[in-house]
VOPAGU-2260 file (C-alpha; in pm, 1 decimal, decimal comma):
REM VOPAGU-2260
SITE   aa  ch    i         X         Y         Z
SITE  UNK   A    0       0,0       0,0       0,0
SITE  UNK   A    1     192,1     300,6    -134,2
SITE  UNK   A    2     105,4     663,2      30,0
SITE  UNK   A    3    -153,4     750,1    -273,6
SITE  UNK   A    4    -358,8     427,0    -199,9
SITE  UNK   A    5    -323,4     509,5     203,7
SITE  UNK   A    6    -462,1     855,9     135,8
SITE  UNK   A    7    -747,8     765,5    -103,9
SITE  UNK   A    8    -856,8     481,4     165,8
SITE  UNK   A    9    -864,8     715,1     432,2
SITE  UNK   A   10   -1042,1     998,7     262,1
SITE  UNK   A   11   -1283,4     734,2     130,4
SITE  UNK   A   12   -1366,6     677,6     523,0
SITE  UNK   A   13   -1420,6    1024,3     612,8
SITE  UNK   A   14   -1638,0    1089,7     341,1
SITE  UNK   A   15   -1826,4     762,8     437,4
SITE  UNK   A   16   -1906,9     899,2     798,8
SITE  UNK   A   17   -2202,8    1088,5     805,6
SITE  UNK   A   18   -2384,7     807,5     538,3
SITE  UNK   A   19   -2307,8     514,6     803,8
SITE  UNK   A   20   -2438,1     695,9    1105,7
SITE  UNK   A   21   -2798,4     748,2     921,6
SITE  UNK   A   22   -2867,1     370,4    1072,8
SITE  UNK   A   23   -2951,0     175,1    1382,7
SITE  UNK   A   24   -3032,9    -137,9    1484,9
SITE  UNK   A   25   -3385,9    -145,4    1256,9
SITE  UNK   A   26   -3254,1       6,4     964,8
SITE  UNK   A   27   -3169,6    -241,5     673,4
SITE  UNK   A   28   -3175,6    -220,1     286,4
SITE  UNK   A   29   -3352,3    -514,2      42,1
SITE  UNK   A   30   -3171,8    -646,4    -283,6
SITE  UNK   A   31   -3377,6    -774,6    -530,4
SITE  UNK   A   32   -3206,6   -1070,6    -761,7
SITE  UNK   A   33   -3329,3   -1091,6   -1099,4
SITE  UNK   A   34   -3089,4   -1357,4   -1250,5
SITE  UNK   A   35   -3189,5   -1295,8   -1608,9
SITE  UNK   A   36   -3019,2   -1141,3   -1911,5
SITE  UNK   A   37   -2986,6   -1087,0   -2314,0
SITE  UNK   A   38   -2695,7   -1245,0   -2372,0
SITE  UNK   A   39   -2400,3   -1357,9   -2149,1
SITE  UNK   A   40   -2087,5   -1144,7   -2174,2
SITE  UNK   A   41   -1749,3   -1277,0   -2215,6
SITE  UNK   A   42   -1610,9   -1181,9   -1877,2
SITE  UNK   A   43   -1961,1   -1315,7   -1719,2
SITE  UNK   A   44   -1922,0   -1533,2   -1436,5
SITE  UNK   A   45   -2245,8   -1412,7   -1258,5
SITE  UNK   A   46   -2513,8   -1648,6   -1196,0
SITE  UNK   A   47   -2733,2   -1524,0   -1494,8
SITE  UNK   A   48   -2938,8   -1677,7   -1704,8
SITE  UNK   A   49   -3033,8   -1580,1   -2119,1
SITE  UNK   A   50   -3406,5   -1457,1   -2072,8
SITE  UNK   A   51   -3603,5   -1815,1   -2021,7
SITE  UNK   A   52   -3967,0   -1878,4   -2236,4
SITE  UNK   A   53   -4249,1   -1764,7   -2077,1
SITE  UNK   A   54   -4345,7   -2115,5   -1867,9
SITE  UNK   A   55   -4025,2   -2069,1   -1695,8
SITE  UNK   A   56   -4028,8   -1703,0   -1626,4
SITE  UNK   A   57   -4380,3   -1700,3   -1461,4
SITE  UNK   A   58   -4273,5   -2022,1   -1216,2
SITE  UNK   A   59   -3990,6   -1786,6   -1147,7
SITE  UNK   A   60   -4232,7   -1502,4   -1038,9
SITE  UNK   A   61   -4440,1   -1753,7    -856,7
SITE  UNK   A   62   -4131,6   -1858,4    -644,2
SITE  UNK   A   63   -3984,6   -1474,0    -612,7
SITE  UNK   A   64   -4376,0   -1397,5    -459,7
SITE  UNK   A   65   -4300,7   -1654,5    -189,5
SITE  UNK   A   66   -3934,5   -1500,7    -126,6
SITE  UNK   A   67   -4072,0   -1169,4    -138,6
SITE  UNK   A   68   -4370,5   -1220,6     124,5
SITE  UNK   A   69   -4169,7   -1400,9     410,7
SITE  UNK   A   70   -3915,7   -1105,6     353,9
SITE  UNK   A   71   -4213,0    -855,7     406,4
SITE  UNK   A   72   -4303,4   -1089,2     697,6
SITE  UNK   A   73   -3980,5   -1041,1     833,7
SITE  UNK   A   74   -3997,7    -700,0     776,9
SITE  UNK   A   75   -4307,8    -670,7     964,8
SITE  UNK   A   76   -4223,1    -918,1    1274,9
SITE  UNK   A   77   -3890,1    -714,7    1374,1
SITE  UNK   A   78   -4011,2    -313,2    1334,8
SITE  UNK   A   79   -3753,2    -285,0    1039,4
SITE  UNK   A   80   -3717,3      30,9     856,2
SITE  UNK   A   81   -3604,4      -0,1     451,4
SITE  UNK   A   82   -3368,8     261,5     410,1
SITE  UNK   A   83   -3255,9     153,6      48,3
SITE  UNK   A   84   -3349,1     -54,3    -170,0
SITE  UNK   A   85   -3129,2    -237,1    -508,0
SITE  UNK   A   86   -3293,0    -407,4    -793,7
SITE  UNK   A   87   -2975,6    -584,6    -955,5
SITE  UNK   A   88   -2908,6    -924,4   -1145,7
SITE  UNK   A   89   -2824,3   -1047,2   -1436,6
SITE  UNK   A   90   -3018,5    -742,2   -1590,1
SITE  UNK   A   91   -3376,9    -716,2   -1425,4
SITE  UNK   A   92   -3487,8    -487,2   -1729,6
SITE  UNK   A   93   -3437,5    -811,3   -1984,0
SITE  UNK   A   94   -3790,2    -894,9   -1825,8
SITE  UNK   A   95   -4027,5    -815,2   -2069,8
SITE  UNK   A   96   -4239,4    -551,3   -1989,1
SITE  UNK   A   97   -4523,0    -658,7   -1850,0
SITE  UNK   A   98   -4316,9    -928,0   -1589,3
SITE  UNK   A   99   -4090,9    -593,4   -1516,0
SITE  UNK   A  100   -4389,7    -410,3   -1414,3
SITE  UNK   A  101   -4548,0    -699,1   -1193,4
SITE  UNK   A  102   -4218,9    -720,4   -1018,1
SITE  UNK   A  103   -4147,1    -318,1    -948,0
SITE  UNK   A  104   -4462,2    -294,4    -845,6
SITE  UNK   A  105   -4461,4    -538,3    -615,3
SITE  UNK   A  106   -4109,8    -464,4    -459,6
SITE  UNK   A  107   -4216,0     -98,6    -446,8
SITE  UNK   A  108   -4541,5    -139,1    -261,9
SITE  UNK   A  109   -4381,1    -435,4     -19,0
SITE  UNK   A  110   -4076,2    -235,2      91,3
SITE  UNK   A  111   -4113,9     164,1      10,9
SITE  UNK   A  112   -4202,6     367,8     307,3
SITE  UNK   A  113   -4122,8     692,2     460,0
SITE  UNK   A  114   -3740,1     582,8     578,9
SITE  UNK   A  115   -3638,5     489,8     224,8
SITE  UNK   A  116   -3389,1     727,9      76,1
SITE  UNK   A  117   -3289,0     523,8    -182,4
SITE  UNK   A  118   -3460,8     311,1    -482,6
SITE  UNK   A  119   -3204,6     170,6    -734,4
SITE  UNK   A  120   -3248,4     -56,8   -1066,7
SITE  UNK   A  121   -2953,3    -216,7   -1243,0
SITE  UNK   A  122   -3074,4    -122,7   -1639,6
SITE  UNK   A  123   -2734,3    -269,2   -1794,2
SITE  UNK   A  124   -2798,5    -207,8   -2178,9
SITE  UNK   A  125   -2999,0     -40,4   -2409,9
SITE  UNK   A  126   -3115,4    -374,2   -2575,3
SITE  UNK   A  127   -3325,2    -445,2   -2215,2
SITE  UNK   A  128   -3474,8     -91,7   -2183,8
SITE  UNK   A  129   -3818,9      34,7   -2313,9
SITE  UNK   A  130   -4056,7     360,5   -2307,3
SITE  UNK   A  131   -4311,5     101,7   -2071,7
SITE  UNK   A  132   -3983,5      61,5   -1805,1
SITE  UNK   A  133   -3935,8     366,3   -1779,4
SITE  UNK   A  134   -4294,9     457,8   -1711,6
SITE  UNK   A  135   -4277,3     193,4   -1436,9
SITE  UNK   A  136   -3967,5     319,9   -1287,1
SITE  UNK   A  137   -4101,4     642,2   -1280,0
SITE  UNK   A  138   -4437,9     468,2   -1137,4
SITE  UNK   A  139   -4258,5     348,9    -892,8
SITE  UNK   A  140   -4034,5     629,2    -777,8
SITE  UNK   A  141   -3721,3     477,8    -867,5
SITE  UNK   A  142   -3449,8     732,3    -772,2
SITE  UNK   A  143   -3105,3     564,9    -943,2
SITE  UNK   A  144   -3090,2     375,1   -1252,6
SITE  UNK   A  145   -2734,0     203,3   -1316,5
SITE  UNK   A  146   -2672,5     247,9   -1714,2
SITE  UNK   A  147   -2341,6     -17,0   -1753,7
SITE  UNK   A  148   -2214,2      79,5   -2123,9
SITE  UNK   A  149   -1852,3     -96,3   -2013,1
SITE  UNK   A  150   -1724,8      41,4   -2305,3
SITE  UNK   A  151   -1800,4     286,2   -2570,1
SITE  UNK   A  152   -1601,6      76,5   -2809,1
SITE  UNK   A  153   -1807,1     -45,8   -3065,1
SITE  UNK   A  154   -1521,2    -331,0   -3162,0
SITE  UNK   A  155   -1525,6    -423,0   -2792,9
SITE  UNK   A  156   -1877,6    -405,3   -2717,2
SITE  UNK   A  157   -1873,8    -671,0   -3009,5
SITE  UNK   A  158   -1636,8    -846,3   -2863,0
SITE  UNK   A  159   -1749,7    -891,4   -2501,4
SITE  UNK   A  160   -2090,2   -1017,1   -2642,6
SITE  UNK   A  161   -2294,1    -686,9   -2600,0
SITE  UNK   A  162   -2569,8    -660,0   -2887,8
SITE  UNK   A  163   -2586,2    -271,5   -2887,7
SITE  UNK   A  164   -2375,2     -22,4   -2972,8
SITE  UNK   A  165   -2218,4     333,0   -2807,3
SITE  UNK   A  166   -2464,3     535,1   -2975,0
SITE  UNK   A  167   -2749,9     290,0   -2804,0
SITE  UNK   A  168   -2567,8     365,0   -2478,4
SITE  UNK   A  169   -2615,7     734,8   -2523,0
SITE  UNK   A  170   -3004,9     749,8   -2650,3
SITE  UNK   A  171   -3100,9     560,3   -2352,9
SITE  UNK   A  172   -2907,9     776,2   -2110,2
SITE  UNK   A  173   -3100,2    1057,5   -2257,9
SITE  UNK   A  174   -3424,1     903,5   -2204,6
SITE  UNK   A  175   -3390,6     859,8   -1858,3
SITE  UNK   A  176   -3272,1    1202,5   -1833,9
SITE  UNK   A  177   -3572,6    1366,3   -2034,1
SITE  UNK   A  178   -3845,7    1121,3   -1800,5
SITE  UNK   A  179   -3669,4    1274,5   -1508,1
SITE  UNK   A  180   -3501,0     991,3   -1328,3
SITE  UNK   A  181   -3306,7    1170,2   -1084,8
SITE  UNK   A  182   -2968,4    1041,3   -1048,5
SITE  UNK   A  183   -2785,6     805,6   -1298,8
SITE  UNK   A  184   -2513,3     550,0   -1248,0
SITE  UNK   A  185   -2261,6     412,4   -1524,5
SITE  UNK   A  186   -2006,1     116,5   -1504,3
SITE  UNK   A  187   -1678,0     105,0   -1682,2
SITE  UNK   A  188   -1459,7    -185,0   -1685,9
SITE  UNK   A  189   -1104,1    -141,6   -1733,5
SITE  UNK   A  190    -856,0    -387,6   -1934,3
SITE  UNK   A  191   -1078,2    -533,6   -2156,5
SITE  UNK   A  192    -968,4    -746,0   -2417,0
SITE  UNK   A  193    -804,5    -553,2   -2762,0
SITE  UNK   A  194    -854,4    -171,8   -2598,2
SITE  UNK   A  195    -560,5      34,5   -2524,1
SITE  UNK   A  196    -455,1     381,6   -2325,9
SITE  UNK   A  197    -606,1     541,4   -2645,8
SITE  UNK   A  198    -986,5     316,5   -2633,6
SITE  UNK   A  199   -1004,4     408,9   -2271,8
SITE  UNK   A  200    -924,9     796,3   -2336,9
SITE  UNK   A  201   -1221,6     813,8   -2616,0
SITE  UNK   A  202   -1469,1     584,3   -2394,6
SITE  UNK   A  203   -1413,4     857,7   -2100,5
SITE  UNK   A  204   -1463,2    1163,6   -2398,4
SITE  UNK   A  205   -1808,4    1001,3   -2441,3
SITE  UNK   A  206   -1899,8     956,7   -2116,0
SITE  UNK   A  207   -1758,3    1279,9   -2016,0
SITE  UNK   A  208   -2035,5    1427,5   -2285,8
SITE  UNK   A  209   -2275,3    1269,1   -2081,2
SITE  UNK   A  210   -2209,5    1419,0   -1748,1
SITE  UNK   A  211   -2373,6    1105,9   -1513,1
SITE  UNK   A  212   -2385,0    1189,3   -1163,2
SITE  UNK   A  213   -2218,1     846,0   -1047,8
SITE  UNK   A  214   -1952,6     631,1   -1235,1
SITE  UNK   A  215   -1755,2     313,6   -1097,4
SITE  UNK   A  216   -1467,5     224,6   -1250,2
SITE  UNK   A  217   -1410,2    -171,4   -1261,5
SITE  UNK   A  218   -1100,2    -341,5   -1278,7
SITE  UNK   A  219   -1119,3    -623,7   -1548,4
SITE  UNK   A  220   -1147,0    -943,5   -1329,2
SITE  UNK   A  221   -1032,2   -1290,4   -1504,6
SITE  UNK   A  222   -1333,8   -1492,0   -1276,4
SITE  UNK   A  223   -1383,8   -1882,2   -1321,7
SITE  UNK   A  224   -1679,9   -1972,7   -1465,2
SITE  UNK   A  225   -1659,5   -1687,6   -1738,0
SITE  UNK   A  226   -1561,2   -1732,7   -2115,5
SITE  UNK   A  227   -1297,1   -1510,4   -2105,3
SITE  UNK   A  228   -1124,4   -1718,2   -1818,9
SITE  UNK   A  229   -1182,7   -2060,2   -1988,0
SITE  UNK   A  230   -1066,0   -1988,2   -2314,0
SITE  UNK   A  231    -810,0   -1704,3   -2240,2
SITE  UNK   A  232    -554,9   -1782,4   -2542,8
SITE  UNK   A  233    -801,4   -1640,3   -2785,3
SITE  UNK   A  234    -792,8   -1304,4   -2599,5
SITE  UNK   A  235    -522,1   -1006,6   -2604,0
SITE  UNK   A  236    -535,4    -863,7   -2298,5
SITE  UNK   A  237    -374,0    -558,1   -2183,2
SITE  UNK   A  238     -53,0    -609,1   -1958,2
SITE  UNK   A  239     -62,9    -495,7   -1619,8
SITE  UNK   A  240     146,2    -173,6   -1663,6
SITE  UNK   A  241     -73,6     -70,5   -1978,4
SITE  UNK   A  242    -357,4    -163,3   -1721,7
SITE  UNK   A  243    -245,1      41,2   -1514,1
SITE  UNK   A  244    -171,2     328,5   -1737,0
SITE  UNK   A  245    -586,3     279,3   -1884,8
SITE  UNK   A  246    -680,8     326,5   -1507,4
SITE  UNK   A  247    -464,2     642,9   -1420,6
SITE  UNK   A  248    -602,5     801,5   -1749,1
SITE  UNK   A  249    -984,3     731,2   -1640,7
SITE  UNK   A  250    -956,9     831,3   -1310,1
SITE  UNK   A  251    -822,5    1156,3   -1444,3
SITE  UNK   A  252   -1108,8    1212,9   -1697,7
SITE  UNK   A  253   -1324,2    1112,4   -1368,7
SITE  UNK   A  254   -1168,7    1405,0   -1161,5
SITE  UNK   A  255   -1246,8    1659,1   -1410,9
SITE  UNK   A  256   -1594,2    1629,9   -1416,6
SITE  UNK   A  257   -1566,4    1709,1   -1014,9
SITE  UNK   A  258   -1665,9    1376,5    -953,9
SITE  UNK   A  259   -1479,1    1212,7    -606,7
SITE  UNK   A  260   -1439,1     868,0    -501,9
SITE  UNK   A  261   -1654,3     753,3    -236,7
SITE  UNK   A  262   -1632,1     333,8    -235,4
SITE  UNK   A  263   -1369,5      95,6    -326,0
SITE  UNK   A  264   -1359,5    -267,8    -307,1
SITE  UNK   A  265   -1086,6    -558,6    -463,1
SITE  UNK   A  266   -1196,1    -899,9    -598,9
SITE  UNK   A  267    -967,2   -1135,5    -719,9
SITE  UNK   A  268    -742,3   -1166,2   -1015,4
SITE  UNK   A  269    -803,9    -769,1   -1115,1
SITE  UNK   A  270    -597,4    -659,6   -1390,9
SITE  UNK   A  271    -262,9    -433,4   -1242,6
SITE  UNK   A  272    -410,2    -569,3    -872,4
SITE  UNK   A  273    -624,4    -220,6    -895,5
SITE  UNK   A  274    -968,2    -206,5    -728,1
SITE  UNK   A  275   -1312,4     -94,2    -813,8
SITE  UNK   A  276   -1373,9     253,3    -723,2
SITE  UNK   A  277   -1696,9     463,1    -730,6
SITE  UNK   A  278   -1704,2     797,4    -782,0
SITE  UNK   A  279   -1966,6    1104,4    -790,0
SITE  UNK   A  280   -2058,4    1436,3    -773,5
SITE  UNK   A  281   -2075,3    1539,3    -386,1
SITE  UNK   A  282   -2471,2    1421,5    -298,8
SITE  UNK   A  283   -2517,1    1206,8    -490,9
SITE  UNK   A  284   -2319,9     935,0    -343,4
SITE  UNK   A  285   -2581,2     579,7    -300,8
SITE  UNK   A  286   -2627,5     480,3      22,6
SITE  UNK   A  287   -2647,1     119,9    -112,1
SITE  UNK   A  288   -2310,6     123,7    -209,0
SITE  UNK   A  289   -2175,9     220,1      91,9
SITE  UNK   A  290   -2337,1      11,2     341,0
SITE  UNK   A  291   -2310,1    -336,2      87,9
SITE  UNK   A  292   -1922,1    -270,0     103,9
SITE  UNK   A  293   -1864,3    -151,6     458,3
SITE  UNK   A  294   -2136,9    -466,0     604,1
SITE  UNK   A  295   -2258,8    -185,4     868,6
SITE  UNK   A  296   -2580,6    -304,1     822,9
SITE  UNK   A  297   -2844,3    -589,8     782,5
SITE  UNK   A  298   -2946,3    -618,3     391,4
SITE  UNK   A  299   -3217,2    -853,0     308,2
SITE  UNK   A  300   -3173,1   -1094,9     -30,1
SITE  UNK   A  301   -3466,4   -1199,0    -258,5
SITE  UNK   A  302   -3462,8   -1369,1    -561,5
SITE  UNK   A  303   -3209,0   -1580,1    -764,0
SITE  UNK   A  304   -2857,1   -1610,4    -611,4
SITE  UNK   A  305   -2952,7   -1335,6    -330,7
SITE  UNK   A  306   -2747,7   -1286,7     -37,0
SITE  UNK   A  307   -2869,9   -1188,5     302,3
SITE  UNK   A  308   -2646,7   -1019,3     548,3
SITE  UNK   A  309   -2735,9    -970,2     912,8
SITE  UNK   A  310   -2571,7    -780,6    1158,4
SITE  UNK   A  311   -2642,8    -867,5    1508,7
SITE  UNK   A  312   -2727,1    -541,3    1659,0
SITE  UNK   A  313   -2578,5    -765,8    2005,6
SITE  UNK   A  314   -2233,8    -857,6    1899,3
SITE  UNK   A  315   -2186,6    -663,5    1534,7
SITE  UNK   A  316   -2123,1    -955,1    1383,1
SITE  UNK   A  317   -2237,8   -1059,4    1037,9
SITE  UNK   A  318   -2341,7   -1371,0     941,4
SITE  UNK   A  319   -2490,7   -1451,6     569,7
SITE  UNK   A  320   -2722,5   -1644,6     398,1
SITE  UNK   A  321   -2718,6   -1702,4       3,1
SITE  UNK   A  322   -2989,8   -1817,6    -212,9
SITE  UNK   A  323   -2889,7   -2092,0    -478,7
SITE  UNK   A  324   -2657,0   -1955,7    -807,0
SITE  UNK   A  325   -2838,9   -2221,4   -1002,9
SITE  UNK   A  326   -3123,8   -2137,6   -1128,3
SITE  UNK   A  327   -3357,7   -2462,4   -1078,2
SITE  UNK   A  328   -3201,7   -2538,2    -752,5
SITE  UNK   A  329   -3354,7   -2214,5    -610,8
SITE  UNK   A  330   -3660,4   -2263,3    -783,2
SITE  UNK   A  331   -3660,0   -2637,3    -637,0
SITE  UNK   A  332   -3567,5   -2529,0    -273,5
SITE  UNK   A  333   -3723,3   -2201,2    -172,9
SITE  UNK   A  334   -3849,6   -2309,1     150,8
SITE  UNK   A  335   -3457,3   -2409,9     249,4
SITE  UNK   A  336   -3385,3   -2068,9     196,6
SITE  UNK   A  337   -3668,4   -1879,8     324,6
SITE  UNK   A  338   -3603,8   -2078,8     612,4
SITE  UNK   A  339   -3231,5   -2018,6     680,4
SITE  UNK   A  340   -3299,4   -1644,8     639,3
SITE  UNK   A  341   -3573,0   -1653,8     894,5
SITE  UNK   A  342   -3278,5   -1855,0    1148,3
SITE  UNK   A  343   -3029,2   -1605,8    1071,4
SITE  UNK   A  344   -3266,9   -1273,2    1171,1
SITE  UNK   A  345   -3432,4   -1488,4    1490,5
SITE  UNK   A  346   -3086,6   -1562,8    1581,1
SITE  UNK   A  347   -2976,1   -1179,1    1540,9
SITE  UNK   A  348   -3295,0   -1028,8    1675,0
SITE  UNK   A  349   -3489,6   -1240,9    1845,2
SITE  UNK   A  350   -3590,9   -1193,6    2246,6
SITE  UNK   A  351   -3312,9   -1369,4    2426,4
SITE  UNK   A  352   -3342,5   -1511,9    2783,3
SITE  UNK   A  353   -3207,2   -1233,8    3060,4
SITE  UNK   A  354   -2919,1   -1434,4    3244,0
SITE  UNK   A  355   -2971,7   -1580,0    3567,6
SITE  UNK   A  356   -2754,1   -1402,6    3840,8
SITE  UNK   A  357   -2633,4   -1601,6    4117,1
């Protein structure tokens, strides 16, 4: 950890303060797993699924109604406040439009309430989006939508598997800008396969144009599972000192839009051993972000390869619960999972026993 890193770290703390006190004990987010997309990218190794035919999809609902009541159950039983709340995936706006709707709708009427600061959906890529989504975000008072262009490479975005191009990217930001959402996300990945110092340069000129209010910058990650990983000879990837190089250069097209980090988190195998950052114009930082990362607080998982986190208000301990990656297995086993999530919270705040002084 050289002096730069130790700085940016402890910076990224300060500026964290004030966001992690605005909790207690009660206060907990929901993420909402829609394991679904388009088309699988090449450096994929999330548990998502191409969009399934319309049998499948609506015993998919059927079970995510089941997860999504004893979560609203749970909700109920223990006083808890939603403070945020994260539609992500796979790409939950690859439901068509009318299984979108159903499930905003019902997240939005289960878990919004006066305590929740925060509504987020994960829209990924022009290809998923439509003037009905939109409608229901808005509907729905969605207050963050994540646009993830990756790239504004058209040779890369054909590369990585992406069935849209830049110009795509930018229509669809301007739609949600013109319907009013208020606050827009984008995700860059660094060190993708065939781009150089230069690609990375024009992809931050484009976004730059844009002006979103939030953009993370994600260190390509070589992740088992993904196509990239398993047939890696076919792919020229940037060394680590060019990766390197592509990072410096978007973090300095970040900084001149005013925008300042406020998260950071590693994974394995990241190209130059950089990290993801986040970074954004000073309010409009997402609370979800934060408290994910910094596991200050209890976040409740529903739907397809969901993770529950619970903080014992007693000890401040976390312990976690995950729904299955695969698909059928979750579909197959809901009741295992509703039930471990239910032993988790009873275990974190249930009524204990006062102790018996002698």
């Amino acid at each position: 950890v050289g002096r730069e890193k130790a700085e940016l770290i402890t910076q990224l703390s300060l500026r964290q303060r004030p966001f992690l006190a605005q909790t207690d004990e009660h206060t907990i987010s929901i993420y909402v797993g829609i394991p679904f997309c388009l088309s699988r990218c090449l450096y994929c190794s999330f548990p998502a699924y191409v969009l399934p035919p319309a049998d499948e999809l609506e015993r998919f609902m059927a079970v995510f109604r089941r997860d999504l009541a004893a979560v609203a159950e749970a909700v109920r039983q223990y006083g808890f406040k939603v403070q945020s709340i994260y539609v992500g995936g796979g790409t939950p706006t690859s439901l068509p439009d009318a299984y979108f709707s159903d499930m905003l709708q019902m997240v939005y009427t289960t878990f919004y309430g006066p305590s929740t600061v925060e509504f987020t959906v994960e829209a990924g890529r022009p290809d998923s989006m439509s003037p009905a989504k939109i409608q229901t975000m808005l509907d729905c008072r969605v207050s963050r939508v994540s646009v993830n262009p990756q790239s504004m490479q058209e040779k890369t975005l054909h590369r990585i598997g992406r069935n849209h191009t830049p110009q795509d990217i930018v229509t669809m930001y301007h739609d949600l800008r013109a319907a009013g959402i208020p606050e827009i996300n984008m995700d860059l990945i660094i060190g993708l396969p065939g781009e150089t110092v230069a690609d990375v340069e024009d992809t931050m000129r484009q976004i730059a144009a844009l002006r979103p209010d939030d953009i993370t910058l994600h260190a390509l990650a070589l992740k088992r599972g993904s196509r990239l990983k398993l047939h890696l000879e076919d792919f020229e990837l940037p060394d680590d000192e060019t990766a390197i190089a592509m990072f410096a250069a978007a973090m300095a097209a970040v900084k001149r839009l005013g925008l300042v980090p406020y998260y950071l988190y590693r994974q394995g195998y990241q190209s130059g051993q950089l990290e993801n950052i986040g970074c954004c114009r000073p309010g409009a930082e997402s609370m979800y972000n934060i408290q994910i990362m910094e596991e200050h607080q209890t976040i409740l998982g529903i739907g397809g390869s969901a993770t529950t986190k619970v903080v014992n208000p007693k000890t401040q301990r976390l312990k976690a619960a995950f729904n299955a990656k695969e698909l059928t297995v979750y579909l197959d086993r809901i009741d295992t999972y509703i039930e471990k999530r239910a032993m988790l919270l009873a275990e974190a705040y249930g009524e204990q026993e006062e102790p018996h002084l002698c």
